[in-house]
Each structure stands twice: as C-alpha cells, then as structure tokens.
C-alpha positions in Angstrom: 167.4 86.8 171.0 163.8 86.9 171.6 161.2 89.1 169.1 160.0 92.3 170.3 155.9 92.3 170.1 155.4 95.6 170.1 157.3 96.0 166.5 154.7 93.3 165.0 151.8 95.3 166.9 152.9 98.4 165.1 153.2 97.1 161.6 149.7 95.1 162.0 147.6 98.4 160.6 149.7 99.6 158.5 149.3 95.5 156.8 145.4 96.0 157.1 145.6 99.0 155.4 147.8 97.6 152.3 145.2 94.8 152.0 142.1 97.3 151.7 144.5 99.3 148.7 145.2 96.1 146.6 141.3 94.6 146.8 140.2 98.3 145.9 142.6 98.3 142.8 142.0 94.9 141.9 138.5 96.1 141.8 139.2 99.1 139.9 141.2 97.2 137.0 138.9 94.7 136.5 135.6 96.8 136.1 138.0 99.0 133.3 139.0 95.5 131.7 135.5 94.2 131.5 133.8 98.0 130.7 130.8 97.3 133.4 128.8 100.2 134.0 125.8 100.4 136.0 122.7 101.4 133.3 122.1 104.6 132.8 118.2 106.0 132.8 117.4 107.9 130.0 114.7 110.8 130.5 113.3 113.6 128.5 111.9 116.9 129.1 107.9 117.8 129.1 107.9 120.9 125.9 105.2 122.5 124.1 105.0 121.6 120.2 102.4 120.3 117.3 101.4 116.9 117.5 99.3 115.4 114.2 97.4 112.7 114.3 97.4 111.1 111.0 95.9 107.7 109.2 98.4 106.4 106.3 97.5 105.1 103.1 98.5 104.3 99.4 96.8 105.8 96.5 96.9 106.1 92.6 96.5 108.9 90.9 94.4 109.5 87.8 92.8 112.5 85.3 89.2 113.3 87.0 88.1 112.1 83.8 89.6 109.3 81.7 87.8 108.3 78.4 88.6 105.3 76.2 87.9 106.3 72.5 86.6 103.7 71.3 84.8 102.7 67.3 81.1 101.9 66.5 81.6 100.7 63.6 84.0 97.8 61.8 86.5 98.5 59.2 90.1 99.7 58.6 91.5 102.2 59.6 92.3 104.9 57.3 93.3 107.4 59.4 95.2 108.6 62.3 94.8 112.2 63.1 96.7 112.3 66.8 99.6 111.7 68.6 100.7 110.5 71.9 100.7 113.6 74.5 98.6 115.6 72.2 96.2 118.1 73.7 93.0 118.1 71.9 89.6 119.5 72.1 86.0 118.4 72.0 84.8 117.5 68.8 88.6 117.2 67.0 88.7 114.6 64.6 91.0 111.9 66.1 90.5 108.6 63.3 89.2 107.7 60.3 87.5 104.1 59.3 87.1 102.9 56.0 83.8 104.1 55.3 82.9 102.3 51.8 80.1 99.9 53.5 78.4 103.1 55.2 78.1 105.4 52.1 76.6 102.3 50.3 74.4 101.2 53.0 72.9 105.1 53.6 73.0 105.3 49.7 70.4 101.9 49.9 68.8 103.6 52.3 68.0 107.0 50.7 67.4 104.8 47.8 64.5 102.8 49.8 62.7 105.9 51.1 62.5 107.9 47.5 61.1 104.5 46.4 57.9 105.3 49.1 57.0 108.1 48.7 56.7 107.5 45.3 54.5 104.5 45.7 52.9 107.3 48.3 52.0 109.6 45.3 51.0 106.9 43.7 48.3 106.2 46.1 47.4 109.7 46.3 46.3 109.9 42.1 44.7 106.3 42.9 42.7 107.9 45.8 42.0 111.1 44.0 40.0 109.2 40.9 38.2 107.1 43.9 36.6 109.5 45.7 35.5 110.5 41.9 34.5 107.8 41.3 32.4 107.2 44.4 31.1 111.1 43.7 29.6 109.8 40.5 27.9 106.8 41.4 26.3 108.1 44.5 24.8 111.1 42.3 23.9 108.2 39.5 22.7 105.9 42.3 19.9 108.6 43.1 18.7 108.8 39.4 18.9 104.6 39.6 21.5 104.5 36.7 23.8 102.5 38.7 23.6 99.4 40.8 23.8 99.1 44.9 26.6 96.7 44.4 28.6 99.3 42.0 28.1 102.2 44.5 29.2 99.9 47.0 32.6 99.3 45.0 33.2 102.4 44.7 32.9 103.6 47.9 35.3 100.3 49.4 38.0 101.1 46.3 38.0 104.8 48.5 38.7 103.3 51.9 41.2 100.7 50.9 43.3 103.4 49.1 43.1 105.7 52.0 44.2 102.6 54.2 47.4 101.9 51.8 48.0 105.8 52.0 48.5 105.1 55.7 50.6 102.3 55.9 53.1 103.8 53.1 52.7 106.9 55.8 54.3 104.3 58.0 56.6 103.1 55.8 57.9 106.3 54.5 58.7 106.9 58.3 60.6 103.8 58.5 62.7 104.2 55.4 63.5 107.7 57.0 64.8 105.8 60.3 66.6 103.6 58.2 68.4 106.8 56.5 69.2 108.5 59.7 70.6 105.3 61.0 72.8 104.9 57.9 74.3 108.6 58.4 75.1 108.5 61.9 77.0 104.8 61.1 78.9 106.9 58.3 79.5 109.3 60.9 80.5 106.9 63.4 83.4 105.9 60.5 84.7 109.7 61.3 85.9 109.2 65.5 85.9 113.1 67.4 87.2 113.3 70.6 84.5 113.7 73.2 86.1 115.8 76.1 89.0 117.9 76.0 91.7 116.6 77.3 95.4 114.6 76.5 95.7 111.7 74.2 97.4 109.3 76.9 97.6 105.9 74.5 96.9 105.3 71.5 95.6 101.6 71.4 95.2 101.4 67.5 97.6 102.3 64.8 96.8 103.4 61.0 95.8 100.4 59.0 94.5 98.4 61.7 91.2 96.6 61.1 88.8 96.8 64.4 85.6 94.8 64.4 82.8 96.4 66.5 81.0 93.7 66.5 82.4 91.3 68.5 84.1 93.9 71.2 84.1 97.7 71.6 87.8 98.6 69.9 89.6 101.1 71.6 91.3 103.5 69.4 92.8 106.1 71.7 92.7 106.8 75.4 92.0 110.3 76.9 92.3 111.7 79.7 91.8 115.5 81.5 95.1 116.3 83.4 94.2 119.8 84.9 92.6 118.0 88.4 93.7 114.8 89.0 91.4 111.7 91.3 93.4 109.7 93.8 91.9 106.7 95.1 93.4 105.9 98.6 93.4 102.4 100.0 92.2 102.8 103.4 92.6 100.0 105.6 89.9 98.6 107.3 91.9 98.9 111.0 92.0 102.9 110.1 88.7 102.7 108.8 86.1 103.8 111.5 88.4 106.7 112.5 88.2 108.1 109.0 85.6 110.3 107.4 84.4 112.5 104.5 85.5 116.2 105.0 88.6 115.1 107.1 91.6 117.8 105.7 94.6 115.3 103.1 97.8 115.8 102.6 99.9 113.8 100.4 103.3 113.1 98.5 104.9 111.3 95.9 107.5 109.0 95.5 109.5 111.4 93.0 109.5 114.5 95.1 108.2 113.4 99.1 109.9 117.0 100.0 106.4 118.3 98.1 103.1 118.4 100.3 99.7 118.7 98.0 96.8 119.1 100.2 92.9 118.4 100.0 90.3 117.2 101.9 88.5 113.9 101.4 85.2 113.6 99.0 84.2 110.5 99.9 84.6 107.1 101.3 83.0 104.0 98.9 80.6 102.0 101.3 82.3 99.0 100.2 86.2 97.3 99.0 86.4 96.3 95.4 86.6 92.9 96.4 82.8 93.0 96.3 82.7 92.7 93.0 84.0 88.3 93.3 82.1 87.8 96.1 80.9 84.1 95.8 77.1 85.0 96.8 76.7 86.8 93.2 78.5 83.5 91.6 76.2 80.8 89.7 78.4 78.2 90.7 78.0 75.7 93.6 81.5 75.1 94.1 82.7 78.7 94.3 84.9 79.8 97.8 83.4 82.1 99.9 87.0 82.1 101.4 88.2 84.1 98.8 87.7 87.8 100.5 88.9 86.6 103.9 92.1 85.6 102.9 93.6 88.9 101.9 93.6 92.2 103.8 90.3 94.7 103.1 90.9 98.2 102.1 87.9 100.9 101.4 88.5 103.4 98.7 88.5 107.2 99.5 88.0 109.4 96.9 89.5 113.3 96.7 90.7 115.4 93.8 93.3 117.7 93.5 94.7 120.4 90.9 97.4 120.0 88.8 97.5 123.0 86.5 101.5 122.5 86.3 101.1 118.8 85.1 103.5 117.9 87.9 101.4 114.8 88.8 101.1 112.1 86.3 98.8 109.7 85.4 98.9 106.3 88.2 101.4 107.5 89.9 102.1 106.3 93.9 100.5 109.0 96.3 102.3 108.3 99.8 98.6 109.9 101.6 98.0 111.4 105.5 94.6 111.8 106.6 94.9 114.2 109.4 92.7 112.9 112.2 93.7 115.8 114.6 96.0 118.6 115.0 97.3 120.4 118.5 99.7 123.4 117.9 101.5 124.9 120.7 100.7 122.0 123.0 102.2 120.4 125.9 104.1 117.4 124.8 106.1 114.1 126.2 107.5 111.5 124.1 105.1 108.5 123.6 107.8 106.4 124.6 107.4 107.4 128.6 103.8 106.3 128.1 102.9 102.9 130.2 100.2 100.7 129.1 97.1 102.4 129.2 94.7 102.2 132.5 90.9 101.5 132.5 90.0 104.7 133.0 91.9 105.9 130.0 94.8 107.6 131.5 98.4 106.4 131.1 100.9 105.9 133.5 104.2 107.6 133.2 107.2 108.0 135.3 108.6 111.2 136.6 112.2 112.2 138.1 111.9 114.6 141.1 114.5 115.6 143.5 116.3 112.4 142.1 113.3 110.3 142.6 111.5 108.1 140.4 107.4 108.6 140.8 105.4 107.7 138.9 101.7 109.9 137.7 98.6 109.4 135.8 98.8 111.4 132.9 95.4 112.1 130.4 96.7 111.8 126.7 95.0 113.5 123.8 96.6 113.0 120.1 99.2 110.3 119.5 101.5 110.1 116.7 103.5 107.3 118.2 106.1 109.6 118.0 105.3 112.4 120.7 101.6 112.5 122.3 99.5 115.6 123.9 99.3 115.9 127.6 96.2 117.0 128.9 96.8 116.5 132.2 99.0 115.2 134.9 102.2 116.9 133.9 103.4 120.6 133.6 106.2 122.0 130.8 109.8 121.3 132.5 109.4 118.0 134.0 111.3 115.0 133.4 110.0 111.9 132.7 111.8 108.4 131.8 112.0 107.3 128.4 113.9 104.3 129.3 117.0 102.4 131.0 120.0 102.1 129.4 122.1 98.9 129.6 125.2 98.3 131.2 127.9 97.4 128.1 129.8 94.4 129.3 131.7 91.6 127.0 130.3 88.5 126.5 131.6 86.7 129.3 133.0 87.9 132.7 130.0 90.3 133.6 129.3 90.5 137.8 125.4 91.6 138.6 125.4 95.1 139.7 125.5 95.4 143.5 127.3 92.5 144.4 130.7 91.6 146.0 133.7 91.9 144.2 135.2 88.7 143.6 138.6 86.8 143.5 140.1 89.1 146.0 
C-alpha cells in the first residue's frame, strides 16, 4: 500500500506550529524558575520644597561663666557652708579656714605699727627741745655767750631729728601695709562666692587641710546656668564655608526631637592643638609630627538661654550651621545628579515620551539629600534616580537580550 503525501503535507504546519508552542513555554517556565527580570529604572519627579544647607559639628556645652573657688591661704578647713546644686549669690559665705595664724600675724602687725608711731612721738618731743635749743644758742651766739661749734650742734641735733621724723614717717607707712596685708589674709580665711551662680562640685570637704602655697586649692566649683556656651568642633574641611553671624541650630542627645537655635559669635583663629605645638617647646628632640597626625577642628563659640535648666553642664550638642536656606523651591533628588561639569552645571537624565535624555541642570543648595534647581528643569519632569537590578539566583542567570537556550 503506498503512503499518501498529501496527508504528511497537511500535518507538516500543524508540526511547525507545536514546535514554536513548546520552545515558547519552555521559555516561559524557565524565566519563572530562575525569577529573571529585565532591571527596572527608577525615576522621580521634579517638586518644589525647602532645601537647607547645613555644616555638622559636635559641641559641649558649658555655664557662660564657670568659676573655680579656690583658697589664698593654707590651713584647715573649718567650715563648709554649701551644698552640691546650691544656688548662691555674690558675696555668700561658702568656707571657712582655720584662721589662728591670720589673727596672730595681723595682731603682730598692729602690734609693729603702734610700736612707730610711738617712736614717731618720740621724735617729735626730741625735735620740739631742738629747735629750742638751737633758738637759744643762736640768740646767745649774738651776745658771744656761746661757741660757733655749740651753735653748730645745735642746729645739726635739729636736722637729724627732723630726718629720723621722716624715715619713721616711712616706716609708720609700712607697718600700716603690713596691717592691711594681715586683714585681707584673715579675710581670705573667710571664702565668698564671687558671681552668682550654682555650686556644681564641691572639690574640698570640711576638715580638709589645703596648702596655698604650693598650688591654688580649689574648694568649690561654680557655675552660672541661666545662658549656657557651646564650643563646636568645626572641622577644618567645613571650615572656610563657615562664618561669624551664620544662624545655629542644635540638639541633644537626650531629647534630638528639641531644636535650640542661635547664631554663631565667633570662630577662634586657631585649634587647641596650638597650645603643643613643638615650635614653643625647649627641647631639640620634640616632634613637629604631633598636630599632623590627628584631624584639626576650630572652635566656634555661641551662647544660648537656658532659663528652664533643661541643658546641663558638658553635655553633647549634635550642632547645624545653616549655610543656606531655599523655601518653596524647585527640587530633584541629589541622587539624579551626574558628576559635576567644568562649567559648574550637572548633568542629569530626563524621561520624555519614554525617552531617556539627558540635560544640563544649574544646582544651587545641596543637602546630599535633595538639591535646588536653578535651571534646566521645570516642576513635573521626571528624571532617573537609578537602575534597578534584575533578581536572579546565583547560578543559571541568561544576559538580557539573548537567545533562549536548550530548546
């Protein structure tokens, strides 16, 4: 029996076709199993906002005045008249010192001065009877009932009283330097507080002996809490973008919810690493490697209230200094923006009509976060923020565009 061809001619497409089925849903299960995806392009829209420019830095916080109490005088102390935390007032009477030594040595001194100007008086009855004295014999001298060399006497025994006169004159003023010096050291034996303020340690206890003569003893540490100093590290990268007058903002590490704001005094012309620098050394073996080794910050200097006594003494302030601030302005993520161009402009790609193209876009504030457009790009458009990538498993991943294969 012979095969009919037009039967195998007939079933030919209908083969082609079933072929073409399978390879598509080979190619359909495999791209499931494996999760390949072509990548995605992320993109964002141009909007209006506020962009602040801002230079970050660390600061401690401390009372606009600070004051360490210290004694003048050695001794015990007898004494203790404040607490820790205690508000005082100028003047208060904060310690006592053993004051035994004083009283004796201003007692000496008194003593020393009355001693003086009695030797003063003295003088003055011993100068009276001179002059006298020399009265008589110039009158006898006259009428030749005395000698030249007596007159003579007479009138010397005049000018060497006056003379002592004038050097117990200077010793009387002396003796009284000596007293006054001898009352304020009794005084310094009775320690006042010198500002108002808070008593915010209290270095020496009741009993305690301090020696003034070897070191300046602290007794007590003060401090006035209503405005409070913070002293920003400023690094030197931020540096020359930063100056006096510039507006502050700051928080701390207890409440950052909290914004205090202020403006900056000052800026201190050099770091406080200045103060080791090998040139002021006497040494010839000193490193001048010493302040190259470690980052530079400059201090800036601003003050701020505290009438609630919310911020405490050296506490961490978490500061901004606001270099620039655009409000209602056209925005674009920084993340769209290429590298920068030599004319200043940035390069950033735009999605129209389902085209990528790319424009030159001026920039104006930068928070690294969103930037200000200037120019180049009007509210509405969308620009690309990125690519996304396709998710694939480790192994078994095809390049997009190519052939499917093992069919």
């Amino acid at each position: 029996m012979s095969k009919n061809p037009k039967g195998r001619k007939s079933r030919l497409p209908l083969l082609i076709i079933a072929v073409i089925a399978l390879a598509a849903a080979g190619y359909t299960f495999r791209d499931r199993v494996t999760g390949e995806k072509a990548p995605a392009m992320m993109t964002a829209r141009v909007s209006t906002g506020t962009v602040e420019e801002t230079v970050l830095a660390t600061g401690t916080l401390k009372p606009s005045k600070l004051v360490a109490v210290g004694a003048q005088v050695s001794g015990r102390v007898t004494a203790l008249k404040v607490e820790l935390g205690q508000q005082v007032t100028k003047g208060d009477l904060i310690a006592e010192i053993d004051s035994v030594t004083q009283e004796n040595a201003l007692r000496t001194a008194k003593a020393s001065l009355a001693n003086v100007r009695a030797q003063r008086v003295e003088k003055e009855a011993s100068l009276l009877l001179a002059e006298q004295t020399l009265t008589r014999q110039k009158s006898m001298l006259a009428q030749k009932a005395v000698s030249q060399a007596d007159f003579e006497t007479a009138q010397a025994n005049v000018k060497t009283t006056r003379a002592q006169i004038e050097a117990l004159d200077a010793s009387i003023i002396e003796a009284e330097v000596a007293v006054s010096t001898a009352e304020a050291n009794l005084g310094y034996t009775q320690i006042t507080a010198p500002i108002d303020g808070t008593v915010l340690s209290v270095v020496t206890q009741e009993g305690q002996t301090v020696n003034a003569a070897q070191s300046a003893p602290t007794i007590v540490i003060m401090g006035q809490l209503d405005v409070m100093t913070v002293r920003a590290e400023i690094s030197e990268a931020d540096i020359v973008r930063v100056n006096a007058g510039q507006p502050i903002y700051f928080t701390i590490l207890s409440d950052p919810e909290r914004r205090y704001e202020a403006t900056l005094a000052s800026i201190e012309p050099a770091p406080e690493s200045i103060r080791s620098d090998s040139s002021f050394s006497t040494s010839t073996t000193s490193s001048s490697t010493s302040s190259t080794s470690s980052a530079i910050y400059y201090n800036g200097i601003f003050n701020v209230p505290n009438e609630d006594g919310r911020l405490r003494t050296y506490m961490t302030a978490q500061v901004h200094i606001v270099l620039g601030r655009a409000e209602d302005a056209l925005t674009v993520p920084a993340v769209a923006l290429g590298p920068r161009n030599a004319d200043g402009t940035y390069t950033v790609r735009v999605v129209e009509d389902d085209k990528i193209t790319t424009r030159q876009v001026e920039i104006g504030l930068n928070d690294k976060v969103i930037a200000e457009v200037r120019s180049g790009l009007q509210k509405g458009d969308k620009v690309v923020t990125g690519e996304g990538s396709a998710s694939a498993p480790a192994s078994g991943s095809r390049r997009m565009g190519g052939p499917p294969m093992g069919f």
